[in-house]
C-alpha positions, 0 to 999 in steps of 0.5 A: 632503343625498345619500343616504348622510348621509342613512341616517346621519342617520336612524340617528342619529335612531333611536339617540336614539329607542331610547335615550331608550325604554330610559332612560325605561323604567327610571326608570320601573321604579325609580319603581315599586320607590321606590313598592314600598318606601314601601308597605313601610314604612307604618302601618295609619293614613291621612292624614286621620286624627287620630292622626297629627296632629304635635301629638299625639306626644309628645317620646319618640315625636318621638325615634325613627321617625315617620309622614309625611303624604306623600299627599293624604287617604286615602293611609298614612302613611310611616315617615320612616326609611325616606326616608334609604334611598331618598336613598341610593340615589339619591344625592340629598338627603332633601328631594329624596327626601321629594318622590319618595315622596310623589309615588309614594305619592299615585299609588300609592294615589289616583292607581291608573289613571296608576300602572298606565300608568307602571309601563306604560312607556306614561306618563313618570315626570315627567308622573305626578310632575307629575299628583301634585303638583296632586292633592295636596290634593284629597280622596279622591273629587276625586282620584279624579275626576282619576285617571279623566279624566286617566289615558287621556291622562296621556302627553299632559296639559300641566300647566296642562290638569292644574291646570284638571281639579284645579281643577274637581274641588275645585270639584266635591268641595269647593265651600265650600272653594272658593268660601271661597278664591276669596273670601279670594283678594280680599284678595289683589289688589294693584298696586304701582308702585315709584316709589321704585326707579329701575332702572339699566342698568349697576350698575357705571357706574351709567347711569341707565334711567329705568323702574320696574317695575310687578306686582300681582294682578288678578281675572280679569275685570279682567285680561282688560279690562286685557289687551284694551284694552293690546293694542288701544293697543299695535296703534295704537302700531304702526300710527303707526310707533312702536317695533316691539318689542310688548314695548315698546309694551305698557309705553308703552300703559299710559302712553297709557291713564293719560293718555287716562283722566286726569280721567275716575276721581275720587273726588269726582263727582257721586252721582246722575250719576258718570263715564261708564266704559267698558262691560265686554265679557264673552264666553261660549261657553256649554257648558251641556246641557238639565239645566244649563238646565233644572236638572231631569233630562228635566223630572222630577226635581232633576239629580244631578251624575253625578261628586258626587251632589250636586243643582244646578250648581256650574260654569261652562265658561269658553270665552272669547277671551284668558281661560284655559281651564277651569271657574269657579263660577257665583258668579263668572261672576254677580259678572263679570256682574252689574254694570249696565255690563258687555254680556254676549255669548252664544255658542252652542256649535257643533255639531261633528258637522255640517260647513261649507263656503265657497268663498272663502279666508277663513273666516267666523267661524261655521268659524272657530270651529268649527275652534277648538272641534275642535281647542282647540291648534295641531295641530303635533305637542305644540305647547301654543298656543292656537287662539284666537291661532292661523292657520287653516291650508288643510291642502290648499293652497287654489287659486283656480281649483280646487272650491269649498268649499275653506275647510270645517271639515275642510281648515282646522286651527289652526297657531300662526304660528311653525309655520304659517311653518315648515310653509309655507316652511321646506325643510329640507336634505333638500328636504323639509317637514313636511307633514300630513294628515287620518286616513283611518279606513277604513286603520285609523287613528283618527279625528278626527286629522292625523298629520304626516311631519317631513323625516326620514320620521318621523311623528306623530299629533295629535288633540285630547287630544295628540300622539303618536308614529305608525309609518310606513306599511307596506310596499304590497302587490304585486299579482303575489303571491297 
């Protein structure tokens, strides 16, 4: 690429940026005004309150305007009328717009934090709409405990960081509520093989595939032996020269598994020495404090849980390899736990202050997971992959006849492996790659971060909360000049 396509190319890149900075700063505005007008039209009553119950009106009230319960608890209700103006405005359904107020409604009033940052240009709209969606049910204080946590990072939350936080919060706010659901949730498990619906190729030559589907709902813990053990035949598969699709090795490792078992789970067994099952492997990385120990505050009194006031510990940080990250009851990491064939696993937490260094190129385990407790996703800028799955990366190259200690926790960082080939050996028509490096807070930039330089001169800073856009370097001072 010469020089002149080049600056063409860039400017092309700086058209898309400025635009995209103007379209994403007037829907927010209009998100705002669509907030403004709900506020216009609501009652002096909040969601939550008997009176607005629908079963309560009666027909004449039903006949005219009403009050909608578009937010979560505490927030007013809506006047439904005034919903028919905004889908004119924005030429879009009723549904539709019944969704967009209540969404500005449930920021505006229980999520404030992220409505000031949107209303900011600092936060986009969907992200918010998003955050509000899975606030929605929550009670007021929990709401309020997601708006605290998520708002200095809502530009940069996924959603499934998001449902985790709402999650903990209505575990934190509303614990019977939960654990009820996590209990009625049971009945909910299922696993249907449909034997009776063959699939076919070709519905019009009606070529027979031979493959049945199989889905169902699992607990958690038993996904999570499912999962390993389909992996680990899988691999086997693949090693013995079968068909290289894993998608298809996985389908055949359940029948491997199923005939490896046969036999083995019966009904009919002797009471007093029952089969021999495989031992459950349950790995904790435990994030507990001396007070979650202890279940006393420096030794004296009962601990308070800071957000609730509420005595005791309700949840438990789940860390663990293959599983989804968040927090759990305490109530069901003791029923995974608590049965005589399951081998229990603790891992301390490491500590992040204190740094780590071998002289070989591969990490041990102990940086290894270091490394991936620092940094929780692959630091490719807004990459969403976990680092559990993830290659370390040698931010600087590691060179065999170079210093020791290369291989420590602050030159090794998670790339998932599409991006750790691209960062590797992918050289884009500009002869340049996408290349990294450590923060250096001594030139003002923050620390604990990589701020990444895409071909295009483009740069990004990524730490572990997010990624965001970063400006390029400043012009260097000429020493000649006063």
């Amino acid at each position: 690429m010469d020089r002149g396509t080049h600056t063409t190319a860039t400017a092309l890149i700086d058209a898309v940026r400025e635009r995209t900075a103007a379209a994403r700063a007037a829907e927010a505005a209009a998100f705002v005004a669509v907030g403004d007008w709900a506020a216009a039209h609501t009652s002096d009553e909040v969601v939550g309150d008997p009176i607005t119950t629908l079963g309560e009106w009666d027909s004449e009230a039903l006949a005219g305007d009403q009050f909608l319960e578009l937010g979560g608890p505490g927030a007013p209700v809506v006047a439904e009328f005034c919903i028919s103006e905004i889908a004119a405005a924005r030429g879009c359904s009723f549904d539709a717009a019944r969704r967009l107020v209540g969404d500005a409604v449930e920021l505006r009033y229980r999520l404030p934090l992220i409505h000031a940052r949107i209303a900011a240009g600092e936060v986009d709209v969907w992200r918010g709409r998003r955050i509000a969606q899975a606030t929605r049910t929550l009670t007021f204080e929990a709401a309020g405990f997601v708006d605290r946590h998520v708002a200095y990072v809502a530009a940069k939350a996924t959603g499934p960081e998001v449902d985790r936080l709402a999650a903990e919060a209505a575990a934190r706010f509303d614990p019977e509520t939960t654990e009820a659901e996590r209990h009625a949730a049971d009945g909910d498990r299922y696993l249907s093989i449909e034997l009776g619906e063959v699939g076919y190729a070709d519905p019009l030559t009606g070529t027979l595939r031979g493959t049945v589907n199989v889905h169902g709902s699992l607990d958690l813990a038993d996904a999570l032996d499912l999962e390993r053990t389909v992996a680990h035949v899988a691999r086997q598969l693949g090693d013995l020269g079968c068909d290289p699709n894993l998608d298809i090795r996985r389908s055949m490792a359940l029948g491997e598994i199923a005939r490896r078992c046969e036999g083995v789970a019966t009904l009919e067994y002797d009471v007093e020495q029952p089969p021999t099952r495989a031992r459950r492997e349950v790995v904790l990385f435990v994030h507990l404090d001396q007070a979650a120990i202890t279940g006393t505050l420096n030794g004296i009194g009962p601990r308070i849980d800071a957000c609730t006031g509420m005595t005791g510990i309700d949840l438990a940080r789940l860390d663990t390899p293959g599983a989804p990250r968040g927090a759990v009851t305490v109530e069901q990491v003791q029923s995974w736990c608590g049965s005589t064939d399951t081998t229990v696993i603790v891992k301390p937490i490491v500590d992040l202050n204190r740094d780590d260094a071998v002289n070989g190129c591969a990490p041990p385990d102990r940086i290894a997971d270091h490394v991936r407790a620092r940094w929780p996703r692959c630091v490719f800028p807004y990459c969403t992959r976990s680092s559990r799955s993830a290659d370390l990366d040698h931010c600087e190259r590691y060179d065999e006849n170079g210093r020791p200690g290369q291989t420590s926790t602050r030159n090794l960082f998670p790339l998932c492996r599409r991006h750790h080939r691209m960062k590797t050996h992918r050289e884009m028509a500009t002869g340049k790659r996408w290349v990294y490096r450590p923060t250096d807070p001594t030139q003002n930039e923050p620390p604990h971060a990589v701020i990444w330089t895409s071909p295009m001169g483009l740069r990004y800073l990524v730490d572990p909360d997010g990624t965001r856009p970063w400006p390029p370097p400043g012009p260097t001072p000429d020493p000649n000049r006063a």
